[in-house]
LOVEX-895243 format. One line per 3 residues: number of its first residue (from 1); their letters; for each residue x, y, z of N, C-alpha, C. Coordinates in Angstrom, 3 decimals, padded with zeros to 6 digits. Example, Ala and Ser with C-alpha at 12.3 -4.5 7.8 and 13.67 -1.06 7.14 Angstrom:
BEGIN
1> as> 013.190/-005.690/007.800/012.300/-004.500/007.800/013.200/-003.300/007.800; 012.850/-002.250/007.080/013.670/-001.060/007.140/012.900/000.030/007.870
***
This chain:
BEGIN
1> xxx> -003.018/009.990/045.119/-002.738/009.917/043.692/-002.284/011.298/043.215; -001.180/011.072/042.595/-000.658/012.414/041.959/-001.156/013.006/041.096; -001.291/014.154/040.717/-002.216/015.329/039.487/-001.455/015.069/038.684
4> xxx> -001.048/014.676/037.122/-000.162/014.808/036.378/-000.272/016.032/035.357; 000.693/016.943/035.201/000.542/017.788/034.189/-000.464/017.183/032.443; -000.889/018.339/032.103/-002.002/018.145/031.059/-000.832/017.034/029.824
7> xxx> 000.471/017.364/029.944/001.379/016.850/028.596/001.406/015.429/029.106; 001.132/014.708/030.535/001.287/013.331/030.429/000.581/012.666/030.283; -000.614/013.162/029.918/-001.515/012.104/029.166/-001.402/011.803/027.803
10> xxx> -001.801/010.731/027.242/-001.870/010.860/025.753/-003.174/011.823/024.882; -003.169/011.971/024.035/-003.794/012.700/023.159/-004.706/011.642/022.452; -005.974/011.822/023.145/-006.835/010.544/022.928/-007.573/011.062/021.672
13> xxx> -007.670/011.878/021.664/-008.003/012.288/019.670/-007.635/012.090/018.599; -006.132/012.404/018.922/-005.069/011.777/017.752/-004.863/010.325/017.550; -004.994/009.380/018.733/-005.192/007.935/019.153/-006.203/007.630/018.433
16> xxx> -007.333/008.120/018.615/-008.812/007.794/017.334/-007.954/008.041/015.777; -007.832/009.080/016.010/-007.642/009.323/014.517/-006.668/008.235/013.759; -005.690/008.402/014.685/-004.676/007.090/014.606/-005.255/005.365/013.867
19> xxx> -006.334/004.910/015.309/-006.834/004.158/014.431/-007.283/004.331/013.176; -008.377/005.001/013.020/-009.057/005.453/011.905/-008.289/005.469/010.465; -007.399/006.038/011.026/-006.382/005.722/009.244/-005.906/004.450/008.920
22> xxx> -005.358/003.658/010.376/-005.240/002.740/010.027/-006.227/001.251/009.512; -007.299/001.770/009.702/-009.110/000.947/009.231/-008.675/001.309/007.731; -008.593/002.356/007.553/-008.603/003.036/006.005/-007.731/002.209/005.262
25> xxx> -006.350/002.615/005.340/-005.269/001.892/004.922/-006.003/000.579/004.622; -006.195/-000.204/005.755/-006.330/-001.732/005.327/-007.434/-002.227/004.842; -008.309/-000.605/004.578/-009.781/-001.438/003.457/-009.264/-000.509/001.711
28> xxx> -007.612/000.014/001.411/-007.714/000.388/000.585/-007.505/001.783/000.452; -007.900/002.360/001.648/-007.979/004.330/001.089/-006.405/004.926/001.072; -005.692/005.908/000.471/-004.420/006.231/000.755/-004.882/007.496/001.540
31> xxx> -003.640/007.932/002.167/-003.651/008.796/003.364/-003.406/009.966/002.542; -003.850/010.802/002.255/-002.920/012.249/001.912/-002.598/012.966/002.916; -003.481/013.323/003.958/-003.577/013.941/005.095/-003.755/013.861/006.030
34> xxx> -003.246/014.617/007.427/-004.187/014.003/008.703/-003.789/015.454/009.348; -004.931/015.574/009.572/-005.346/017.379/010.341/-004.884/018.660/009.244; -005.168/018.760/008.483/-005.225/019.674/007.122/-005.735/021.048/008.143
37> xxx> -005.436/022.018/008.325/-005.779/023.018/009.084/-005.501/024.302/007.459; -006.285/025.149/008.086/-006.459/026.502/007.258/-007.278/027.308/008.418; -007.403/028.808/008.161/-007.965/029.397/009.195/-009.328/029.430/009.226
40> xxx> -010.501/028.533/008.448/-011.896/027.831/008.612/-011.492/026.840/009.887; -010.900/026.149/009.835/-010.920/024.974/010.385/-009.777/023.680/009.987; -010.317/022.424/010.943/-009.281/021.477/010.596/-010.515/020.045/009.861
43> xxx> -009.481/019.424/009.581/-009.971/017.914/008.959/-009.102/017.500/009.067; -009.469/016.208/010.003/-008.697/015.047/010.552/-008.307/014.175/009.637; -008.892/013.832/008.510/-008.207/012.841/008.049/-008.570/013.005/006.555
46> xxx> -007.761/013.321/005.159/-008.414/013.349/003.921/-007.582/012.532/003.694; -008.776/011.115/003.256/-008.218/010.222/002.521/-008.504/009.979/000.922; -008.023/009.725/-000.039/-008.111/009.454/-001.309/-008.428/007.410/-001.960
49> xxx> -010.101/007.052/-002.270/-009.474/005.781/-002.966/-009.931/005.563/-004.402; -008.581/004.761/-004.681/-008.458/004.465/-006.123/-009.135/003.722/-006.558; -009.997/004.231/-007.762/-011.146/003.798/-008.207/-010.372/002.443/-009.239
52> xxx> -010.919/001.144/-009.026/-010.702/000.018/-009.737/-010.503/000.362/-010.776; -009.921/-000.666/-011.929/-009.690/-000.643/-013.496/-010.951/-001.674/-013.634; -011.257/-001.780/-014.461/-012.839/-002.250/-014.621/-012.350/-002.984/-016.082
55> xxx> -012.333/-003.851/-016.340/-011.844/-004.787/-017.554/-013.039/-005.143/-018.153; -013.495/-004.878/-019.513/-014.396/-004.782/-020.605/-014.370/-005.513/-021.667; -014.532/-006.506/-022.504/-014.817/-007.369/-022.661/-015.416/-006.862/-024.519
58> xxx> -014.271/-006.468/-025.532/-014.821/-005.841/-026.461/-015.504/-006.676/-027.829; -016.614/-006.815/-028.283/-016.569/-007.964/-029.304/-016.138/-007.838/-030.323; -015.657/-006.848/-031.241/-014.910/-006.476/-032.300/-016.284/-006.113/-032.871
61> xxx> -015.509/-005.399/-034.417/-016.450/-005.397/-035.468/-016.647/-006.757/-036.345; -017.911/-006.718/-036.195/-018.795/-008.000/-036.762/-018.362/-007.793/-038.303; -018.306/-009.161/-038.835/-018.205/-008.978/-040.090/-016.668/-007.802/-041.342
64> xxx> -016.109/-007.451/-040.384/-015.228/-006.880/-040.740/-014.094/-007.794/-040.180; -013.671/-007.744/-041.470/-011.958/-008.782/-041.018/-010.651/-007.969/-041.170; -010.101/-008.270/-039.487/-008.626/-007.070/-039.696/-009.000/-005.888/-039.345
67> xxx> -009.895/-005.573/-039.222/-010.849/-004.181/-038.776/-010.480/-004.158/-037.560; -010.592/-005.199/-036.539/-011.174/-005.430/-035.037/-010.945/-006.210/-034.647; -010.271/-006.292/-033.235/-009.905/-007.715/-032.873/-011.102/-008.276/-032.367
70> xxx> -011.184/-009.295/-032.191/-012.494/-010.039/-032.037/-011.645/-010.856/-030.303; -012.696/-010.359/-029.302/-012.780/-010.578/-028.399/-011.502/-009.631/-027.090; -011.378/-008.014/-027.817/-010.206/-007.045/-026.952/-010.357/-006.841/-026.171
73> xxx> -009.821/-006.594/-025.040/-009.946/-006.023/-023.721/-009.636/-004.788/-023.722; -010.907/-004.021/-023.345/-010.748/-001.966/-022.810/-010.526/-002.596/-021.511; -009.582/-001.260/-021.139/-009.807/-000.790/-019.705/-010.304/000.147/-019.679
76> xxx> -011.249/000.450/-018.584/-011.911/001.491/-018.202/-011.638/002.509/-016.734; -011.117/003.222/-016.735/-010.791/003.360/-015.284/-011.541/004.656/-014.504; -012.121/004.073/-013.392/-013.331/005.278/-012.803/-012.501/005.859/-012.301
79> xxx> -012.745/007.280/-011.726/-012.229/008.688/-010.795/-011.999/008.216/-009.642; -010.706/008.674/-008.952/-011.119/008.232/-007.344/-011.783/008.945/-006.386; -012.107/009.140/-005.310/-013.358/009.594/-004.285/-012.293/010.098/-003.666
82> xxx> -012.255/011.508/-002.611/-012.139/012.082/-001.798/-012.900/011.737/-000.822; -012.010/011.428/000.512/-012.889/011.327/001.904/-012.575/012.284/003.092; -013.214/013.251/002.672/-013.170/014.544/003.866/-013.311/013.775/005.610
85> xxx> -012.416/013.095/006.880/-013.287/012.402/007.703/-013.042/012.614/008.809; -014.287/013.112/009.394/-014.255/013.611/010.689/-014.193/012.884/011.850; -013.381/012.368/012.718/-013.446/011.318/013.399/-013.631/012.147/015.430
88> xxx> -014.044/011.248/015.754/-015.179/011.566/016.765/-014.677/010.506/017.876; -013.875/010.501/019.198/-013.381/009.946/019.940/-013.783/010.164/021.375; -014.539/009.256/022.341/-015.650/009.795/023.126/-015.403/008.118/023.746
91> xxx> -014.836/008.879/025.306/-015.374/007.909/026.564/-016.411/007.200/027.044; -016.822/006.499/027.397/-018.264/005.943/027.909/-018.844/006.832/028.489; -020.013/006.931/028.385/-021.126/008.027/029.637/-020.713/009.566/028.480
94> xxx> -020.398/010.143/027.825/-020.253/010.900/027.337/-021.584/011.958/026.784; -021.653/013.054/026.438/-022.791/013.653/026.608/-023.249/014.024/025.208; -022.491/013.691/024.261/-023.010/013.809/022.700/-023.135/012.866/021.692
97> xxx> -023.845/011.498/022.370/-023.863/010.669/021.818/-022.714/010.012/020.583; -022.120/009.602/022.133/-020.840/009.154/020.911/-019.827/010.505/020.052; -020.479/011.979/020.090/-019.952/012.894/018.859/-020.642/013.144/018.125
100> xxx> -021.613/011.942/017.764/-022.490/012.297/016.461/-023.461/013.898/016.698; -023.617/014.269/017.928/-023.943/015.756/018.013/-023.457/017.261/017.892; -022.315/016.417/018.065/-021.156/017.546/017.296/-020.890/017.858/016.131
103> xxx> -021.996/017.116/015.523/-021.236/017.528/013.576/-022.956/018.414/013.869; -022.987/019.692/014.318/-023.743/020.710/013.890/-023.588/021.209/012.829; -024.648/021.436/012.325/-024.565/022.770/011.139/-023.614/023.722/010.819
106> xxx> -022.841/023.880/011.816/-021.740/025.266/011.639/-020.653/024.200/011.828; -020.485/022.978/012.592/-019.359/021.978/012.187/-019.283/022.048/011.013; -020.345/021.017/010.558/-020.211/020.900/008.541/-019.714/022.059/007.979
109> xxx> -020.267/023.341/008.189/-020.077/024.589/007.532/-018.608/024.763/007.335; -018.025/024.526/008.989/-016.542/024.606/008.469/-015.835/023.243/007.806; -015.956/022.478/008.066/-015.749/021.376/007.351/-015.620/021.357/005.511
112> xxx> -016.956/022.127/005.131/-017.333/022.119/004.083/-015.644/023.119/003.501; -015.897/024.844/003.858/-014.997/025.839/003.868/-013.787/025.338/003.684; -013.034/024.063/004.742/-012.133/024.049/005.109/-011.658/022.449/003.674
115> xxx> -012.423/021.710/003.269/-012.387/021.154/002.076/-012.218/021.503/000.992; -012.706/022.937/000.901/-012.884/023.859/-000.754/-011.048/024.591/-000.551; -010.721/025.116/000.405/-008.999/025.372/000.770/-008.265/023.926/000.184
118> xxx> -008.694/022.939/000.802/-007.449/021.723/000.463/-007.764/021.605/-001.069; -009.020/021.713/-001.961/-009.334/020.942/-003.291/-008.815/022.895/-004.307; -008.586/023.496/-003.598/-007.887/024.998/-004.184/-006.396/024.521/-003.968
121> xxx> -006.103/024.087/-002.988/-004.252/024.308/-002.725/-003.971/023.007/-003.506; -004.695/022.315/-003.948/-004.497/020.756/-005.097/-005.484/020.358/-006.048; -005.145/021.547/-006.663/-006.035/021.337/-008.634/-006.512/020.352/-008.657
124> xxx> -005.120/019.350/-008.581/-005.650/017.940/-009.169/-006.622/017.250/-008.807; -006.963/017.522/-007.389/-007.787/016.640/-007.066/-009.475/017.068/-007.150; -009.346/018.867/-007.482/-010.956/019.299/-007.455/-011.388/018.335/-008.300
127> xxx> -011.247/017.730/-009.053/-012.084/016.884/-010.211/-012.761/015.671/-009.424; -012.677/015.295/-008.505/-012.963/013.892/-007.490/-013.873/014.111/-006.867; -014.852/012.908/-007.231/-015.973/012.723/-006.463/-015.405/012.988/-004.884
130> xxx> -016.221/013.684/-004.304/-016.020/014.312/-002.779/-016.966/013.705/-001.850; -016.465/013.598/-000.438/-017.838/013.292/000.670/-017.309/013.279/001.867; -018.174/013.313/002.771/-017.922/013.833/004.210/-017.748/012.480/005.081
133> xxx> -017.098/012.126/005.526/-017.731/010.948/006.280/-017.255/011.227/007.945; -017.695/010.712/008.890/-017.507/010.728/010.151/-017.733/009.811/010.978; -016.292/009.395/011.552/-015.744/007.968/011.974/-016.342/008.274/013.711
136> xxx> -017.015/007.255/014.672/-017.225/007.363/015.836/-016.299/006.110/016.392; -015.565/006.497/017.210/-014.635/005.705/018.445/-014.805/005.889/019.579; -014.507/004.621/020.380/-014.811/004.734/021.966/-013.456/004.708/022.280
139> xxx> -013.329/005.104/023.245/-011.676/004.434/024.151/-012.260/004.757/026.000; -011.558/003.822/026.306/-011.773/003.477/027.501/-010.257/003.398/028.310; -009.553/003.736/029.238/-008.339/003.251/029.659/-009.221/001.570/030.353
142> xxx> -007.565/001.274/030.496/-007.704/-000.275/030.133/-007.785/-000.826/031.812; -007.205/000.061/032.535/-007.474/-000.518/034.132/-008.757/-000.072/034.326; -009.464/000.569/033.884/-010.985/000.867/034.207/-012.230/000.290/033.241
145> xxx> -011.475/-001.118/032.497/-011.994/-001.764/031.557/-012.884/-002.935/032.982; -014.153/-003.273/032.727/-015.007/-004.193/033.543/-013.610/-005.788/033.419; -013.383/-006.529/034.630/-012.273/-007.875/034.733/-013.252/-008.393/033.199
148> xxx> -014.635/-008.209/033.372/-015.404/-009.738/032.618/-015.222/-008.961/031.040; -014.793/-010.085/030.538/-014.881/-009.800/029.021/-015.870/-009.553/028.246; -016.378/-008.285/027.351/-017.233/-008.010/026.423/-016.967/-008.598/025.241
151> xxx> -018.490/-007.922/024.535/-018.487/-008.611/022.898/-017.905/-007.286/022.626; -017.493/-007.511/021.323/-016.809/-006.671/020.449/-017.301/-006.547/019.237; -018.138/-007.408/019.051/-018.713/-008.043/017.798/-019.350/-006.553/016.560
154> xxx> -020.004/-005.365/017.373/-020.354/-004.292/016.772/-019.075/-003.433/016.614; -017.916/-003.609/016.427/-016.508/-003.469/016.276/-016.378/-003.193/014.760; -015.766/-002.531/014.153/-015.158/-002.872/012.837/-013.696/-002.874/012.990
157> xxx> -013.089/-002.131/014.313/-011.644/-001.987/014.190/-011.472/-001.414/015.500; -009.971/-002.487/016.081/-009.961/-001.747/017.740/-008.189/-002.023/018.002; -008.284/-000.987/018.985/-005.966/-001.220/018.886/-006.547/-001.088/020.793
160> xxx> -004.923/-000.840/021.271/-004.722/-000.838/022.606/-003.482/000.286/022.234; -003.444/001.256/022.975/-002.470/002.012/022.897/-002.241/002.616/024.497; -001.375/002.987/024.413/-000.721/003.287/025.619/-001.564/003.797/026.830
163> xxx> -002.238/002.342/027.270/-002.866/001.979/028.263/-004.647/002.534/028.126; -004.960/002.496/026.445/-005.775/002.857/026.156/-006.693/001.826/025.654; -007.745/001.392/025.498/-008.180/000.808/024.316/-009.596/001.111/023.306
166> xxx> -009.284/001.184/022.239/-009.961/002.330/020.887/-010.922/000.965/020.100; -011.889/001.940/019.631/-012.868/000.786/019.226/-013.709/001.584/018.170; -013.669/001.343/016.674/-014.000/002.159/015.660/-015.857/001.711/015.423
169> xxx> -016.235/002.251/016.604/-018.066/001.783/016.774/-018.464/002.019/015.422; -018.443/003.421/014.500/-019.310/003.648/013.515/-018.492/004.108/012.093; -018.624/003.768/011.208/-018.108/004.807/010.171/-019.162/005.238/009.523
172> xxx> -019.608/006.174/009.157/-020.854/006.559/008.466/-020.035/007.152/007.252; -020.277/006.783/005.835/-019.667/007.289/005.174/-020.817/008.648/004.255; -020.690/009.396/003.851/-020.937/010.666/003.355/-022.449/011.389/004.152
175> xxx> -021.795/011.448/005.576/-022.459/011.619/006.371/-023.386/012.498/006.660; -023.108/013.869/005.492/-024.074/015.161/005.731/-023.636/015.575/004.075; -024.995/016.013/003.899/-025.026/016.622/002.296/-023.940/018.244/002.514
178> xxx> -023.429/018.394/000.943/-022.776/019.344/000.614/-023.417/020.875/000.217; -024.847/020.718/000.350/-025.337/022.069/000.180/-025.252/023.041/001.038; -024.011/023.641/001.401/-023.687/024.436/002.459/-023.812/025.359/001.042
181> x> -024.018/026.989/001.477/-023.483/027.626/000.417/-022.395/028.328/000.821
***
């Protein structure tokens, strides 16, 4: 069997991440970003979602006629959420449980650092509820997949990519508090 240079493999990180946006997308989140780098660090994926219009139900003023319409509709519209998300892409037998051991203390730290750069380089968005979340994926290549078919069932989201196949095991959403100082 031949050694192949490091460039002919795929980039099984970006493949997670890959999925991962695409989970997002189709529960709703928009993409702003994917690998936001500054010299703290990177973040794989800042997604933005749009907080519903919330339709309200106004009874007018009582007893006043012409005052108030009697029975108006407010809209109300909440802030949308920032999703800082660290996604975590890990072979079977792997030695950090899945990744989830990798979001150390000095991970978050930069994480945190490297969030306060993106919500500085875009005013607009410091105003948005913020949070950390961190996506866990398996991938397995697919000729070293067992012939007998598994459950999938603890799945939320899985692709096949170039001779890969990705499986979005966990999303934990606001996964570690913001009291970094």
């Amino acid at each position: 069997m031949a050694n192949h240079p490091p460039s002919h493999y795929p980039d099984i990180g970006q493949l997670g991440e890959d999925l991962v946006t695409q989970w997002l997308q189709s529960t709703g989140w928009l993409i702003l970003h994917r690998r936001f780098s500054c010299r703290w660090g990177e973040i794989d994926i800042i997604a933005q979602y749009q907080g519903e219009q919330v339709e309200e139900q106004g009874a007018g003023e009582p007893g006043c006629r012409g005052a108030g319409v009697q029975g108006s509709i407010a809209l109300s519209t909440q802030h949308s959420t920032l999703a800082f998300v660290e996604v975590k892409t890990r072979s079977p037998g792997n030695w950090d449980a899945g990744g989830r051991s990798a979001i150390t203390l000095q991970k978050q730290t930069k994480l945190w650092r490297t969030a306060e750069i993106f919500l500085a380089k875009y005013p607009d968005k410091a105003d948005y509820p913020c949070r950390f979340d961190v996506a866990i994926v398996s991938c397995q290549q697919i000729s070293a997949l067992p012939t007998q078919i598994t459950s999938a069932q603890n799945t939320l989201f899985s692709s096949s990519v170039a001779g890969y196949e990705f499986h979005l095991q966990e999303y934990i959403p606001a996964a570690f508090d913001c009291l970094i100082d």
